[in-house]
N, C-alpha and C positions, 0 to 999 in steps of 0.2 A: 648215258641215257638214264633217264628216271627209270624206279620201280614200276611197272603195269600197274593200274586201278583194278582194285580186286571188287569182281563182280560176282556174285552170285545168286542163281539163278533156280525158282521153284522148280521144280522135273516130275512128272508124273504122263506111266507112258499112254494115257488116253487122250495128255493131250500133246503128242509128241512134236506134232506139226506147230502145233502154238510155240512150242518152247524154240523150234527151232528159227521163227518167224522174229521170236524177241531175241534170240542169240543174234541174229544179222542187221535185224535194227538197229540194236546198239552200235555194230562193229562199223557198219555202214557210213556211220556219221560219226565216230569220236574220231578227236584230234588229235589223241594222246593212242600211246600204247595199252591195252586193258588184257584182262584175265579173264574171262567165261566159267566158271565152271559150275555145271549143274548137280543139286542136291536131289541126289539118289537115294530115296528111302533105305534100297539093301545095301549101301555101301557108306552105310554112319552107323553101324551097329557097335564101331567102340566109342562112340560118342552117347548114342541113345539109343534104350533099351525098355521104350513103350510097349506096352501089348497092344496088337489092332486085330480088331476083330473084322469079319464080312458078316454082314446081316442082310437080307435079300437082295445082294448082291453089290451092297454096299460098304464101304467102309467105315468101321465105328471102333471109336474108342472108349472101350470102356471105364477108365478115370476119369474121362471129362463126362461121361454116360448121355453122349452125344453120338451125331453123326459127322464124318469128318469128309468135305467134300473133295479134298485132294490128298494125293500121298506126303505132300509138303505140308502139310497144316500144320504140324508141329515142326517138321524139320527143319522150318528156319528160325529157330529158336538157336540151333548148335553155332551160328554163323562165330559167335564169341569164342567158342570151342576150337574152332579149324581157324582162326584167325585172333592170334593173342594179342596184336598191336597194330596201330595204325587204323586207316579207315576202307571200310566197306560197304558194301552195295547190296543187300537183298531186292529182289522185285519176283513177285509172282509169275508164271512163263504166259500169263495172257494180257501180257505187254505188247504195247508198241510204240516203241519211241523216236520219237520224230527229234532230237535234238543232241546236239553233244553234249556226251553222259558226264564231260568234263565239266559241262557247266552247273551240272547239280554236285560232286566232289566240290567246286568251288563254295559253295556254299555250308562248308562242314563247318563246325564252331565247337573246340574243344571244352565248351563249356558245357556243354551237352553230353550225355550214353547216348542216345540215339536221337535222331531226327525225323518225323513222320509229317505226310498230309494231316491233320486233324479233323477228319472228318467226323461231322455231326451224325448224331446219331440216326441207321435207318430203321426202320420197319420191318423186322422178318417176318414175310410171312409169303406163303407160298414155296414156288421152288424155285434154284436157278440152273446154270450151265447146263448140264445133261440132267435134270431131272432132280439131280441136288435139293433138300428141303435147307430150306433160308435158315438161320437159325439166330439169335439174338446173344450179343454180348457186350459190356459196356468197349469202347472207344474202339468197335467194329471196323475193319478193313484201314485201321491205323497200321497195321503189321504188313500188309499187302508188298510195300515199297518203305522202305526204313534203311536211312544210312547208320550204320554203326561206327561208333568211337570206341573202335576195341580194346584201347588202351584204357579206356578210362576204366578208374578202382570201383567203379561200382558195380560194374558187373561181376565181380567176386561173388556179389548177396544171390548172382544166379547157379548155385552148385549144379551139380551132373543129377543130385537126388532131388531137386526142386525140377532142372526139366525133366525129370521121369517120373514124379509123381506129382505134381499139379496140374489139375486139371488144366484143359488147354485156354479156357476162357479169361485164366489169372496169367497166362502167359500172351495171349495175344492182349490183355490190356497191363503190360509193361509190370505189372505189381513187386517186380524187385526194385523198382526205381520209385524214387522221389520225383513229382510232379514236375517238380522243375527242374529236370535232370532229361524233360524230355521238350527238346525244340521242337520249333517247327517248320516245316518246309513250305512253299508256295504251293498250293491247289494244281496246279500246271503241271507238276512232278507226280501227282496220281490221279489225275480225272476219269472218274467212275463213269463209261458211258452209258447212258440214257437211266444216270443219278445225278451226278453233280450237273446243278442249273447252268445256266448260260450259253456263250458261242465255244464251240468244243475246238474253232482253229487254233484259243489261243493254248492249249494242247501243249505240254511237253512228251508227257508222257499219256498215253490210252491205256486204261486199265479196262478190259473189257470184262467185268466183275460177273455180266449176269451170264455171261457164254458167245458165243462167237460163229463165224463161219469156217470152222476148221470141227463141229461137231455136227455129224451126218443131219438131223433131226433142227437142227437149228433154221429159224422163222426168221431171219432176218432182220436188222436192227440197224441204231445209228452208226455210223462208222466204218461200217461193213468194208466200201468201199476204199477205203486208205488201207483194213487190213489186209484185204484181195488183191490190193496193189503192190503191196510188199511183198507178197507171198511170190508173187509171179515176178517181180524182179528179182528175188532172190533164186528162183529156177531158171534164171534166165544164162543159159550156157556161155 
């Protein structure tokens, strides 16, 4: 039997129900054997050793002298860390993915560190998720869903003191890499709902970026419904 596809997965417990909704998505539909395992901010402390601060009752880091809307916002940076070879799978926990995760693995190309959505640049402005203010950084919400090539030698140039002390803006836009050291994936693998244009069936994966139906306060939005669907077939006894 082959190795499992090692996945890894954003964790943050507010939004616990999200995470648990993209852990079954995934598992639901691959075809292959895979790995889950969720990035627990208190349980990487010998990998990363950031200060975070609360500030009205929010989370902030003060090296990027930002607000940080999740406990993962840096943590999937260690993925190279906890995985020295071969290839893996970051994705944010407010996924939902509608396709075998085998078909995006299929798509690795060791010519590449990492491979992203490219998504163009948005607008920060305002707030998202629970209340979250937007914030702007170049090649935003490129880090969201990124497969890694943990083998490749370039990620050496990311030491343990570069992700502890760079700010998080040089790390979610890749800055230890060479431009062309970063591919890219199909649009399908992270569609931003109600961002990215077009018909959202043709959907691999739903990244519900601006928040969803699993946070109390939440107004309702595209896609709602395929995520309520999942949610209730994954309680279903």
């Amino acid at each position: 039997m082959s190795a499992p596809l090692q996945v890894f997965l954003g964790y943050d417990p507010r939004e616990h129900v999200a995470y648990e909704v993209a852990d079954f998505s995934i598992r639901r539909r691959a075809s292959v054997p895979i790995l889950i395992t969720p990035l627990v901010l208190a349980h990487l402390g010998h990998v990363m050793c950031r200060p975070v601060e609360r500030r009205d009752g929010k989370l902030y880091c003060p090296i990027s002298q930002a607000p940080m809307s999740t406990e993962f916002a840096i943590s999937r940076f260690c993925v190279p860390f906890l995985q020295r070879e071969g290839w893996a799978l970051f994705a944010d926990c407010d996924v939902l993915c509608l396709a075998d995760i085998a078909e995006l693995f299929a798509l690795a190309d060791d010519r590449y560190a990492v491979q992203v959505v490219k998504h163009a640049p948005m607008t920060a402005t305002g707030t998202k998720m629970d209340g979250q203010q937007q914030t702007a950084y170049a090649r935003k919400n490129w880090s969201s869903v990124v497969l890694w090539n943990c083998s490749h030698p370039s990620h050496a140039r990311l030491t343990h003191d570069r992700l502890n002390h760079w700010p998080g803006r040089d790390l979610h836009a890749f800055k230890w890499l060479e431009d062309d050291e970063i591919g890219e994936l199909p649009q399908q693998w992270n569609w931003l709902v109600g961002v990215t244009q077009g018909d959202a069936s043709a959907a691999r994966t739903l990244h519900f970026t601006l928040g969803g139906p699993w946070f109390p306060e939440w107004m309702g939005g595209p896609c709602d419904d395929l995520w309520i669907r999942e949610r209730c077939a994954m309680r279903k006894p």
